[in-house]
C-alpha positions in Angstrom: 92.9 77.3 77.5 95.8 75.3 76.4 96.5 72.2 78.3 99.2 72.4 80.0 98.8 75.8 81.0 98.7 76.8 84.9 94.7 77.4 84.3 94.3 74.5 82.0 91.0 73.2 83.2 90.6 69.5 83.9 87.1 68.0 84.6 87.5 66.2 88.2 85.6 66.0 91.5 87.5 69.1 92.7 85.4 72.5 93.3 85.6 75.8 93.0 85.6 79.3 95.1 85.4 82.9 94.2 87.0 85.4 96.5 86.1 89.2 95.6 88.8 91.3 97.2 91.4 88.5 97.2 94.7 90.6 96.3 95.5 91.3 99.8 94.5 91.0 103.9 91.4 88.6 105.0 90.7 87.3 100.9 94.2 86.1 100.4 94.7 84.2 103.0 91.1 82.5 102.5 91.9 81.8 98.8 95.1 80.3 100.0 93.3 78.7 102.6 90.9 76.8 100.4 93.3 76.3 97.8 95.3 73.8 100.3 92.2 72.2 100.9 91.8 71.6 97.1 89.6 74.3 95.5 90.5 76.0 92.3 90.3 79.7 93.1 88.7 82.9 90.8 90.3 86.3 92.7 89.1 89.6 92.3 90.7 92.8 92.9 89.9 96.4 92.6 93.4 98.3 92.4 96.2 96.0 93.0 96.5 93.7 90.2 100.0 92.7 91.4 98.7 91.6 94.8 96.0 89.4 92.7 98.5 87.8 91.4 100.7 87.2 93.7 98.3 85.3 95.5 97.3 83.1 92.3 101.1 82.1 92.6 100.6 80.9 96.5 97.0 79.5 95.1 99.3 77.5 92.4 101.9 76.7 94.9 99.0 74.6 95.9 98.4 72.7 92.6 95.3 74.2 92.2 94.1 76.2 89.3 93.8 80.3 89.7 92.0 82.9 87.6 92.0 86.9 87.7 89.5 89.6 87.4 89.4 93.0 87.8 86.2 93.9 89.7 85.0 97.5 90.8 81.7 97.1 92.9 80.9 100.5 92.5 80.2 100.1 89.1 76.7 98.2 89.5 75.3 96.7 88.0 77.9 95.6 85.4 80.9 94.6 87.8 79.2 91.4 89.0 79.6 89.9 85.4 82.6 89.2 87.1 81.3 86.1 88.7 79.8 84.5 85.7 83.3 85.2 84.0 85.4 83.2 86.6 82.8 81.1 87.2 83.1 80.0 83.2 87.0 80.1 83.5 86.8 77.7 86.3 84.2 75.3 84.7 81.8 76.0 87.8 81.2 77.7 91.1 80.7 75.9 94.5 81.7 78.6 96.9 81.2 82.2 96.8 83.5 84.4 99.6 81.6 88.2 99.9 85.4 89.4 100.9 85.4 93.2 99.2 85.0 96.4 101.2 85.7 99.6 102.2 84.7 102.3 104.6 84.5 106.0 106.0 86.2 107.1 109.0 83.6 110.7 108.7 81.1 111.9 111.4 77.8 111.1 110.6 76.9 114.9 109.8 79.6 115.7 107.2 79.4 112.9 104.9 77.7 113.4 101.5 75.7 111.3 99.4 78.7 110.0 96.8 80.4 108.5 100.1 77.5 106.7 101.6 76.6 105.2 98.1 79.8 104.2 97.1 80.1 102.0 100.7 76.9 100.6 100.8 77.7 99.6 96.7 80.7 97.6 97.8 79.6 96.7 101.0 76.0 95.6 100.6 74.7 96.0 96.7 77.6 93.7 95.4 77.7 91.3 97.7 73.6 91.1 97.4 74.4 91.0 93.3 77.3 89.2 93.4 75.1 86.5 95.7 72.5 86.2 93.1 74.9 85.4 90.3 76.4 82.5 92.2 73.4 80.9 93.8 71.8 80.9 90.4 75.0 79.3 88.8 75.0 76.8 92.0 71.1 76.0 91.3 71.7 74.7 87.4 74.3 73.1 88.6 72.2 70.8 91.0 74.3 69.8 93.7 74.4 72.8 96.5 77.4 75.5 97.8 78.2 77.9 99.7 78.3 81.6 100.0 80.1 83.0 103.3 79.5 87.1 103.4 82.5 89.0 105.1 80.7 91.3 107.6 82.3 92.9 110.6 81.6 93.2 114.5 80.1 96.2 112.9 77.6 94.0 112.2 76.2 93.7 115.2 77.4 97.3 117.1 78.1 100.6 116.0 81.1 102.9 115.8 81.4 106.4 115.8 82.3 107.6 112.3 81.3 104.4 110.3 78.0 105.1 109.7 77.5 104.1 106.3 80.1 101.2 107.2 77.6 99.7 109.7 74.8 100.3 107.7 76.2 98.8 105.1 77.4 95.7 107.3 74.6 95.7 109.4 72.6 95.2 106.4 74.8 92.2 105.4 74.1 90.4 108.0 70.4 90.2 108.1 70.5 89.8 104.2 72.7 86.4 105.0 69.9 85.2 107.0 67.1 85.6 104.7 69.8 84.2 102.3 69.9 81.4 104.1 66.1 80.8 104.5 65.7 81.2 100.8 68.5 79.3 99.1 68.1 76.1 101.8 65.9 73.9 99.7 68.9 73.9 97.1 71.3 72.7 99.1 73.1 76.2 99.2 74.2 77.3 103.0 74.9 81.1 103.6 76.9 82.6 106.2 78.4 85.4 107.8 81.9 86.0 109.1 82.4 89.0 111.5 86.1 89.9 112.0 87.1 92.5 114.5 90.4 94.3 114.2 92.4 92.0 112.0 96.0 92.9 110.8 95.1 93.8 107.1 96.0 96.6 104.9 92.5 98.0 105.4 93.5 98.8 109.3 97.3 99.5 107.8 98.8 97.0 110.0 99.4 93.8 106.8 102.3 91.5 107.6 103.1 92.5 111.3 103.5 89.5 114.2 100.1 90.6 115.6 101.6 88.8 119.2 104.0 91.6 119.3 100.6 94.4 119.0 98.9 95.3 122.0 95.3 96.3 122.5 94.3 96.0 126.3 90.7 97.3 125.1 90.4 93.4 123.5 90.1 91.0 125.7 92.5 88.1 123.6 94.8 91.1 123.7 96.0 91.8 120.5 95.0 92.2 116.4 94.0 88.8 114.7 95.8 87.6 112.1 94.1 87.2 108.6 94.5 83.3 108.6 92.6 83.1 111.6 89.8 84.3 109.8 90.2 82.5 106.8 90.6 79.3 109.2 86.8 80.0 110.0 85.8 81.0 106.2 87.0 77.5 105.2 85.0 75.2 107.8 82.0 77.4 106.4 83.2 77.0 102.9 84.0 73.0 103.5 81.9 69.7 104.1 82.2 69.8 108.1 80.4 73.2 107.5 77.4 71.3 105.9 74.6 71.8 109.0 75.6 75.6 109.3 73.7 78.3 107.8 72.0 81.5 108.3 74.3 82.4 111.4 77.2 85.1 112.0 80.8 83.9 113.3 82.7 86.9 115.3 86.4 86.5 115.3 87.3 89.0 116.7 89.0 88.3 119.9 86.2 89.1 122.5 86.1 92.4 121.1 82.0 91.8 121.0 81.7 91.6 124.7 83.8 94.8 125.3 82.0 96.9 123.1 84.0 97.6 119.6 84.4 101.0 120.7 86.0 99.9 123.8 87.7 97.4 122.5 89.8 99.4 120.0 90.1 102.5 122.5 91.1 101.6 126.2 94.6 101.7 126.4 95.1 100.1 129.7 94.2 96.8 131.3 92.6 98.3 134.4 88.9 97.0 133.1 90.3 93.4 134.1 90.7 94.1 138.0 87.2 94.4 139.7 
């Protein structure tokens, strides 16, 4: 690239994060995140190629360096390329963000086979493909990282009409772990982050004041707000995050202790009063 440029890349101390799913909701607010603690960011989008760059502009607004890929994860195994492409583009790769997913809101007995594939593809196959490229760029390049996998409460409980979601998710999580075990000798950590209901285009609620949304069925009583997740992605992602791995963060507002099916469905506060 010419220098000069906003991607012109100049050797330096500073490191580097790719964020799949980064054009909107949880993965633009984490690339913005670690772009204002001084990473260069690679964003990948599916769709919304606008929205990816919209947030390489708040990435730049930073000072730091932003590159843009197209990515669809349920073209495997091909798609992951991806990260060795940004990962070239930004000279290396310190931090891998597992942001991309989707999901199914379809009773168990009437999905079909394409559905459940294409959401375990982008909920569990690319991230476990997309993992592999990064640690193995991070191993050559001798001095550690970090890969944080976006999971979900659904993680760790289920939901009626999400089963290949929880599958998929479910499957994420214990895949972090033996991450973890395996890629410890080389300095690499690997986390989970589990959000609950967070104000993103995915639960059609982007942009709104989530103080102003009520949900009695959470115990914090409202939405999160993608930042808030991103807050936790970035200690994970950063140097005080050094003695963490192998575990799963919930933000999610208490919505674990309810029950995310309670905590998305009670529509009154009565459950507080003994």
């Amino acid at each position: 690239m010419a220098a000069g440029s906003p991607n012109a890349y100049t050797p330096a101390d500073t490191r580097a994060a790719v964020i799949t799913g980064a054009d909107s909701g949880i993965g633009r607010a984490t690339a913005v995140r670690l772009a204002s603690h001084g990473m260069d960011i690679g964003i990948t989008y599916h769709c919304d190629r606008e929205g990816a760059e919209a947030t390489a502009e708040e990435v730049r607004g930073h000072g730091r360096r932003a590159v843009v890929a197209a990515m669809d994860l349920t073209l495997l195994p091909g798609a992951v390329d991806v990260i060795d492409q940004l990962a070239e583009e930004l000279g290396r790769i310190d931090v891998l963000i597992n942001n991309a997913g989707t999901g199914t809101a379809t009773s168990f007995l009437d999905l079909d086979h394409a559905t459940v594939r294409e959401v375990v593809d982008v909920d569990l196959i690319g991230p476990f493909l997309c993992g592999q490229r990064a640690a193995r760029r991070m191993i050559g390049q001798g001095d550690g990282g970090r890969i944080v996998n976006v999971t979900s409460v659904h993680e760790h409980q289920p939901r009626v009409g999400a089963a290949p979601y929880c599958a998929a998710k479910g499957g994420l999580g214990l895949l972090t772990q033996v991450m973890a075990l395996e890629l410890a000798e080389h300095g690499i950590t690997v986390n989970a982050v589990a959000p609950g209901e967070i104000a993103t285009p995915m639960t059609g609620q982007e942009d709104r004041d989530v103080r102003a949304e009520k949900r009695p069925g959470i115990p914090l009583g409202r939405p999160g707000d993608a930042r808030e997740v991103a807050s936790v992605i970035a200690f994970l992602a950063g140097s005080e995050g050094s003695y963490v791995t192998g575990a799963s963060w919930a933000v999610d507002g208490g919505m674990l202790r309810m029950g995310p099916m309670a905590g998305s469905h009670l529509d009154s506060d009565a459950w507080r009063r003994p």
